[in-house]
C-alpha positions as CSV (number, residue, x, y, z in Angstrom):
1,X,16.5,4.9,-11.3
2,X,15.4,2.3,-9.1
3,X,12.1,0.7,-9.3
4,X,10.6,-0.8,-5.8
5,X,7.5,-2.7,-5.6
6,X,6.2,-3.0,-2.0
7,X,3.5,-6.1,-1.8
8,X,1.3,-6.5,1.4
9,X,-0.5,-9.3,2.5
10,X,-1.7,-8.4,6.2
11,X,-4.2,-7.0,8.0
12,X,-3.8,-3.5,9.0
13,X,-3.7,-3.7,12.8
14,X,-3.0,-6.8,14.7
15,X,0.0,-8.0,13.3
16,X,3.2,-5.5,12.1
17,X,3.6,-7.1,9.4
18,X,2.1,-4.2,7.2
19,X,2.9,-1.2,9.3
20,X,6.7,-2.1,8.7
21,X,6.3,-2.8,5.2
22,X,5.3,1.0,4.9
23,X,7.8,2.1,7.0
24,X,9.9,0.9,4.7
25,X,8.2,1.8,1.8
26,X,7.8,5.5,3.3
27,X,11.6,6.2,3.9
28,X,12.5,4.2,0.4
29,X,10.3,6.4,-1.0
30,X,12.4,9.5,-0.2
31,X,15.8,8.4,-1.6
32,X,16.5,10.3,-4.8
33,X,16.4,8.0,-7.4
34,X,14.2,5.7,-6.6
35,X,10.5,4.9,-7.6
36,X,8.3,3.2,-5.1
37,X,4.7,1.1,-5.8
38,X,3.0,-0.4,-3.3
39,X,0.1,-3.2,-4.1
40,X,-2.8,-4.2,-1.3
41,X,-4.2,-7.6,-1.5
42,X,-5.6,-9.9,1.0
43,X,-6.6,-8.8,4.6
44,X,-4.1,-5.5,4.0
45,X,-6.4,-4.1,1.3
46,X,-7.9,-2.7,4.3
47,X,-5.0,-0.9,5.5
48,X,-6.2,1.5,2.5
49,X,-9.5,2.0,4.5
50,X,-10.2,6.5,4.2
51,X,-11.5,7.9,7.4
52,X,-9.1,5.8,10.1
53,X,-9.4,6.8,13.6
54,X,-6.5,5.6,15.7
55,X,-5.7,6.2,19.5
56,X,-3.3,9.1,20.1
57,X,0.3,7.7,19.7
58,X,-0.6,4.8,17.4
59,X,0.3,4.5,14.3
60,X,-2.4,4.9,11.1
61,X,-1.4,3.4,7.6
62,X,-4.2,5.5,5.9
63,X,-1.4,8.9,6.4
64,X,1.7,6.1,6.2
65,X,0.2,5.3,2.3
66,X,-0.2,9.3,2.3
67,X,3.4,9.7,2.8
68,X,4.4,7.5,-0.3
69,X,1.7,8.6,-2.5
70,X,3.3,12.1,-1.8
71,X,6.1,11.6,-3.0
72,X,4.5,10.4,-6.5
73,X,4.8,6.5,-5.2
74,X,1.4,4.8,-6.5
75,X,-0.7,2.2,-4.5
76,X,-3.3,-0.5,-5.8
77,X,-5.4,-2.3,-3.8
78,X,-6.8,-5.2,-5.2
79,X,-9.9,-5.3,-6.5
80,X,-11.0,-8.8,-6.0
81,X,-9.8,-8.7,-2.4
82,X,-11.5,-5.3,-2.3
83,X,-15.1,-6.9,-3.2
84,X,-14.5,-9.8,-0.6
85,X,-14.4,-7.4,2.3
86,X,-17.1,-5.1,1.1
87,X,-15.0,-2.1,0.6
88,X,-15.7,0.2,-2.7
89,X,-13.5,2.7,-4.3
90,X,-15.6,5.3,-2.6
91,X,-13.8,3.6,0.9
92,X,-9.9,4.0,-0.1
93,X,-7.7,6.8,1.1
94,X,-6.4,9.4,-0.8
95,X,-4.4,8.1,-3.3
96,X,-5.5,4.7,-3.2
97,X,-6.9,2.8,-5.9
98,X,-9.0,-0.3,-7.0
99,X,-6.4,-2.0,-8.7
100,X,-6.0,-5.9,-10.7
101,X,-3.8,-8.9,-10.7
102,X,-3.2,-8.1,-14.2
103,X,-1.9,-5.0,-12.9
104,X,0.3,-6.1,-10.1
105,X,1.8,-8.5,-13.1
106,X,2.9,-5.6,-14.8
107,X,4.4,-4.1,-11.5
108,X,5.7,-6.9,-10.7
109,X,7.8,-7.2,-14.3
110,X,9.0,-2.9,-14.3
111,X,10.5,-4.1,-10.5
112,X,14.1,-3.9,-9.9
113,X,12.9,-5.4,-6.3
114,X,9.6,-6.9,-5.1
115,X,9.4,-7.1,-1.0
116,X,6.8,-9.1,-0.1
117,X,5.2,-8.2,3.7
């Protein structure tokens, strides 16, 4: 079994940076044998935001973190970087949760791989 952690520092639109970190976190999530985390912090903590409303043909991370957390990948947003942009858990998507540094420590130690974005 491999272990993947995914970590995301950008915002959500704007930049790419995030959208092809879960790209790749979405199709590494379907190989057999692997295990896939992905952890939110900075501006990207948004990119867990429930209720986005894109323009037809544009990509939407809130159904691109659906597709990991689908396929039994788990996603923490942090909760510091949560507070500092006024989102509660009530705001996160499906799947999504408040998580802690503490926590992406531990993540970060279980990882065969950590791919920062």
């Amino acid at each position: 079994m491999s272990h993947i952690l995914f970590i995301l520092n950008d915002p959500p639109y704007g930049t790419e940076r995030s959208y092809n970190g879960l790209r790749l976190a979405g199709a590494t999530a379907k190989r057999e044998g692997t295990e896939v985390r992905v952890f939110l912090m900075g501006d990207a903590a948004a990119c867990a935001k429930r209720s986005q409303k894109t323009p037809d043909g544009y990509y939407n991370l809130e159904r691109m973190l659906k597709g990991v957390t689908a396929r039994h990948g788990l996603v923490g947003v942090c909760g510091t970087c949560m507070d500092a942009r006024g989102l509660t858990e009530a705001d996160l998507a499906e799947g999504c949760r408040r998580s802690t540094l503490e926590e992406l420590t531990d993540w970060t130690l279980w990882a065969d791989q950590v791919l920062v974005f």
